[in-house]
N, C-alpha and C positions, 0 to 999 in steps of 0.2 A: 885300760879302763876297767872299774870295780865296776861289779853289780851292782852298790849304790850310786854309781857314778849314771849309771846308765838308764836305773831305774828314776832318780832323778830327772835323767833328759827325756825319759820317755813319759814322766809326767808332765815334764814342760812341756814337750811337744803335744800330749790328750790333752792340757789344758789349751795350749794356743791352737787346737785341731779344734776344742768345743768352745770356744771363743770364736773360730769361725765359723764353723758352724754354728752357732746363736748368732753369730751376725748375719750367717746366710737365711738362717729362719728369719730373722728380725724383716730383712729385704722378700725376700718371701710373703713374709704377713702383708708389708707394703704391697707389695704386687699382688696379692688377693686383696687385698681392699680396693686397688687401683681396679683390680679386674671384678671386684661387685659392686664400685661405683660407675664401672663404664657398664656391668650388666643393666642395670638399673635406672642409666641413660638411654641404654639400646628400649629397655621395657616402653620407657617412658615416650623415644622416638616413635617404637612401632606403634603406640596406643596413641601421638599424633599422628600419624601414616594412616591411620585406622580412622581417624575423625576426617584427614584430607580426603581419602578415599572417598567417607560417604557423605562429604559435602560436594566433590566433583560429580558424584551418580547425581546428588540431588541437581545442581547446575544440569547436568546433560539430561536430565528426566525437566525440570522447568525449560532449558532449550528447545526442547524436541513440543513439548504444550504450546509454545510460543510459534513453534514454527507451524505446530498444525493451526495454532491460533489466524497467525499470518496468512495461510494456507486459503481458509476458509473465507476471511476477509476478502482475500486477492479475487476468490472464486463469486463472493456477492458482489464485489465491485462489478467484478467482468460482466456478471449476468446484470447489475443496473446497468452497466454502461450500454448494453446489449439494448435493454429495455431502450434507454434515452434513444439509442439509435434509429432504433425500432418507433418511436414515436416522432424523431425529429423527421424522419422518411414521410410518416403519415400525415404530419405537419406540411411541410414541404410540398408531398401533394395536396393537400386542402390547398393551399397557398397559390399551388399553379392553377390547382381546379378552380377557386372563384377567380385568379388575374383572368384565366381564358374567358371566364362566366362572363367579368366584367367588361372586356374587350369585345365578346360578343355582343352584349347587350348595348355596348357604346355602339356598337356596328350597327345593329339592327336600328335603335334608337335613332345614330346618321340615319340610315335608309327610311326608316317611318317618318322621322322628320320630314327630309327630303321629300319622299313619294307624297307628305299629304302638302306639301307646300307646293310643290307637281300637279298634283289633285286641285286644290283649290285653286292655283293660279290658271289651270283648264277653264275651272268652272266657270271663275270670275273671267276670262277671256271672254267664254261663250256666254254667259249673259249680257256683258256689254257691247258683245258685237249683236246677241237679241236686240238689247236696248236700243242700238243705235237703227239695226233695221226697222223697229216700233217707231222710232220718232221719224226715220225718215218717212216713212208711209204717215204717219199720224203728225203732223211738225207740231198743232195745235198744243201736245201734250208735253212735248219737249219745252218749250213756251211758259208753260205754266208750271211747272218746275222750277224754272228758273226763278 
């Protein structure tokens, strides 16, 4: 083989060597664009990641208000409930205090009943058994009654 022979193939070969090479650049350039549009995705994801983040704090910062919210509710329920309790107790006794009040007084009331019905039917016994000793001693006046 001549030195043009060679120097021929050896520019065939720089060419087809810089032919792939420019094709390896060419893939290259591809695969940096590919990798500053996935940069640019990743940017894009972290700066949602960055908005999810401070919507979650905000949810668990609103949660955590709601729970104290809840919290303090639960705690005035309990103390009304407490109260009602507290009043239906004092209820409950007024309730038995006047049924006893009334049951006494029904009692007493029977008994004064009774005792003046007791009483007077004494009295009126003993007047009439008066009356009757007056007429018998005196008949004239028994008589004139009539």
């Amino acid at each position: 083989m001549t030195n043009e022979e060679l120097s021929q193939q050896i520019a065939a070969l720089a060419t087809t060597v810089t032919e792939k090479f420019n094709e390896i650049d060419g893939r290259l350039d591809k695969l940096q664009a590919g990798q500053d549009d996935l940069a640019t995705k990743y940017d894009e994801l972290n700066e949602k990641q960055g908005h999810i983040i401070n919507a979650q704090k905000t949810i668990v910062k609103i949660q955590e208000d709601l729970q104290h919210m809840v919290e303090e509710q639960a705690a005035k329920v309990e103390e009304d409930f407490t109260d009602m309790k507290a009043v239906q107790a004092s209820i409950q006794h007024d309730i038995a205090r006047i049924n006893r009040k009334m049951v006494v007084d029904a009692g007493v009331r029977d008994t004064m009943h009774e005792s003046v019905f007791t009483t007077q039917d004494s009295h009126y016994r003993d007047l009439d058994r008066r009356l009757r000793l007056v007429e018998a001693r005196l008949p004239e006046l028994g008589q004139q009654g009539a």
